[in-house]
Each structure stands twice: as C-alpha cells, then as structure tokens.
C-alpha positions as CSV (number, residue, x, y, z in Angstrom):
1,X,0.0,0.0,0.0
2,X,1.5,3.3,-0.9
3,X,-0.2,5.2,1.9
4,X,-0.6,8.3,-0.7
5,X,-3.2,10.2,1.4
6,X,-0.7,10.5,4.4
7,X,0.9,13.1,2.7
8,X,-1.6,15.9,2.2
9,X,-3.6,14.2,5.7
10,X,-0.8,15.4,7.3
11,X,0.1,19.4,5.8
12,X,-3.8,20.1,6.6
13,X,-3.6,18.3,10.4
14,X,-0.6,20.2,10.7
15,X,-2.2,23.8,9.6
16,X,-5.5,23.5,12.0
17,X,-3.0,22.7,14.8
18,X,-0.2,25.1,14.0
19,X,-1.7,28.0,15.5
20,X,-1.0,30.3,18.4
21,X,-3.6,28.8,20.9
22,X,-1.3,25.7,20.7
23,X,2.0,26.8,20.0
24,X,1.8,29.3,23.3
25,X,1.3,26.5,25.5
26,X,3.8,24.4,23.5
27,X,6.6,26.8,22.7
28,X,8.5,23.4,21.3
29,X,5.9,23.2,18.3
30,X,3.5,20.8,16.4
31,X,5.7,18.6,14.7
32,X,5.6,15.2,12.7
33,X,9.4,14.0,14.3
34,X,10.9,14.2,17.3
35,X,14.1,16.1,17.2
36,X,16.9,14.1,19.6
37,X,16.8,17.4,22.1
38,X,13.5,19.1,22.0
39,X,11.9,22.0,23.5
40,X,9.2,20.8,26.2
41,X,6.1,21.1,25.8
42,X,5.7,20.0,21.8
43,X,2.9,18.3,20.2
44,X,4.1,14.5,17.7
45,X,1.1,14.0,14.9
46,X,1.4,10.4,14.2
47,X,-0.7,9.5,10.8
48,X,-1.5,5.5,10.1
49,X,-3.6,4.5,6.8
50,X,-5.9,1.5,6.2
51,X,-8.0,1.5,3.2
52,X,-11.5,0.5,3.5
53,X,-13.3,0.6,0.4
54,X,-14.5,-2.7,-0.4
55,X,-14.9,-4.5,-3.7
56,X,-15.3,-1.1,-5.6
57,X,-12.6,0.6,-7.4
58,X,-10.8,4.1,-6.3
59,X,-9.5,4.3,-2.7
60,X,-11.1,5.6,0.9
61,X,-8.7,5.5,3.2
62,X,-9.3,5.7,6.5
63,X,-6.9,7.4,8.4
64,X,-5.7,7.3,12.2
65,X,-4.7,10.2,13.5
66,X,-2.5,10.6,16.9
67,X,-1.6,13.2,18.5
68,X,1.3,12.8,21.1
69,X,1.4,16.1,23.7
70,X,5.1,15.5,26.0
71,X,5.8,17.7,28.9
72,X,8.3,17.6,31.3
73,X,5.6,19.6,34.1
74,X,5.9,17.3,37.1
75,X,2.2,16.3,36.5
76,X,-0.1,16.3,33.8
77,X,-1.7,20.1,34.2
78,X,0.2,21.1,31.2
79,X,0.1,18.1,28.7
80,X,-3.9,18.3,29.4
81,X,-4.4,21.5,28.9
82,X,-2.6,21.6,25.4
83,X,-4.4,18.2,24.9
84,X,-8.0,19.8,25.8
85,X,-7.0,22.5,23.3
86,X,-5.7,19.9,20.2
87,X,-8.9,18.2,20.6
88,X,-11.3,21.0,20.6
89,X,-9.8,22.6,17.7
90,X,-9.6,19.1,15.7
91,X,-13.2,17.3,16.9
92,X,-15.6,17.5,14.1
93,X,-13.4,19.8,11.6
94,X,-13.0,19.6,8.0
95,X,-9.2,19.5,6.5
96,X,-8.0,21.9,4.1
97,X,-9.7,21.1,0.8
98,X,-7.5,22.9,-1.1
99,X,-4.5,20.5,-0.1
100,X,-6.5,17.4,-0.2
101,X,-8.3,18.2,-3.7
102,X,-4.5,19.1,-5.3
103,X,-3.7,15.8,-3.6
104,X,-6.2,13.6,-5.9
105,X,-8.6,13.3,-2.1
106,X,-11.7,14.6,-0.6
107,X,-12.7,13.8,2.6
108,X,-15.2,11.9,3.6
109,X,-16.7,12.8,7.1
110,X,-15.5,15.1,9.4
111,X,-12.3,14.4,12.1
112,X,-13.8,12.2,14.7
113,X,-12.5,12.0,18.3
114,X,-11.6,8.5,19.6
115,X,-9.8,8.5,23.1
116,X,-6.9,10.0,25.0
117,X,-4.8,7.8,27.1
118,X,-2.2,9.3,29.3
119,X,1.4,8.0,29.9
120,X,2.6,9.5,32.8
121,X,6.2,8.4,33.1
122,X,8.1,7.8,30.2
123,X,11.7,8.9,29.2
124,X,12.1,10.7,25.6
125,X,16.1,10.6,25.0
126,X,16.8,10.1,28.3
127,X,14.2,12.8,29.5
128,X,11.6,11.8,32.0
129,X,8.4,12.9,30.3
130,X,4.5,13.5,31.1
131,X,2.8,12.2,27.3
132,X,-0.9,12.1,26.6
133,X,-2.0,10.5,22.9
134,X,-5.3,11.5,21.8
135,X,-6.8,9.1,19.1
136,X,-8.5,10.5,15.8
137,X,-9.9,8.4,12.8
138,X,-10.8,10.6,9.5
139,X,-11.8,8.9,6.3
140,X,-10.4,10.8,2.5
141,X,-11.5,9.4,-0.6
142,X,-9.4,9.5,-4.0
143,X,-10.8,11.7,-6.1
C-alpha cells in the first residue's frame, strides 16, 4: 500500500493545529518527528492509513490520526491542557480542501475523536516525560 493520502492528511492536520492557541502553550511546536533534544512542551502528529473501500474501485482510506502532547511539568496540568486545546480545535473539523483536492482526495466525514490515554512516566532521549495520545480516525476518498 503506498499510503498516498498521508501526505496531504498530514500538511492540513498540521495547519489546523499550528496556530498560536497551541504553539503558546507548546513553545516546542506541532511537529511530525521528534528532534533528539526538543523543546518541552511540543505536540508529535502520528498518521497510520488502512484502506476501506470494499470490492469497488478508487480508494477511501481511512486514516488514524494521533496526537502525542510531551511535557516535562511534574504532573499532567500542562500536557492536558494543550491536549484539551488539540482536541477542541480538531473534533468534528473539515481539513483543508485545497491541499486534499490538489492531492487527488476529498474527505469523507468530518475528524472524529476516539480516546486520550495518558502516559505518565516515560523517558524521551533520556528525559523523564508526562505524554498524553489522543486518538483521531478521518476517512479521505481518492478523487
């Protein structure tokens, strides 16, 4: 599977959440890599693709969208309250049509929130590390 939809899945994700309500709160960025020393708090999108059109031709992916918040705050007051802002601005929102459309996709429903599952102590390059993952599904269909 080429996973051809990532592309363009990710640019619009990454517009919606690259705005000063989020970057404010995470002065270390949305990003889709971690760098080996980062700037705490950043946001990780994490984009997986499984297509599930059927028997019929063309493509509709559906795509998983995760969105990793890591903080070093001892606690999770920070990674939740950039979290609480990442989902409110992604729950129910269209992407960029203009990036999808130039892609060869459309989408096909709006984002849809899953879950957020915290996971309080981890170490990121040897940095202890407060990390939340909020779970996303969006379907695009070729065009």
């Amino acid at each position: 599977m080429a996973y051809l939809s990532l592309s363009p899945v990710t640019v619009s994700v990454y517009a919606l959440l690259n705005v000063s309500v989020v970057t404010s709160l995470a002065p270390g960025g949305v990003r889709d890599d971690v760098p080996q020393a980062p700037t705490f708090p950043f946001v990780w999108l994490e984009l997986r693709e499984q297509d599930i059109r059927g028997f019929g031709t063309g493509g509709l992916p559906e795509v998983e969208l995760r969105v990793h918040t890591f903080s070093r705050y001892e606690g999770m007051k920070d990674a939740q309250a950039i979290n609480a802002k990442v989902i409110e601005l992604l729950r129910d929102q269209a992407l960029s049509a203009v990036t999808l459309t130039a892609s060869g996709y459309k989408q096909a429903g709006l984002i849809t929130y899953r879950e957020t599952v915290p996971l309080p102590d981890e170490e990121l390059h040897g940095v202890k590390v407060r990390e939340l993952v909020s779970i996303f599904t969006l379907w695009v269909e070729e065009t």
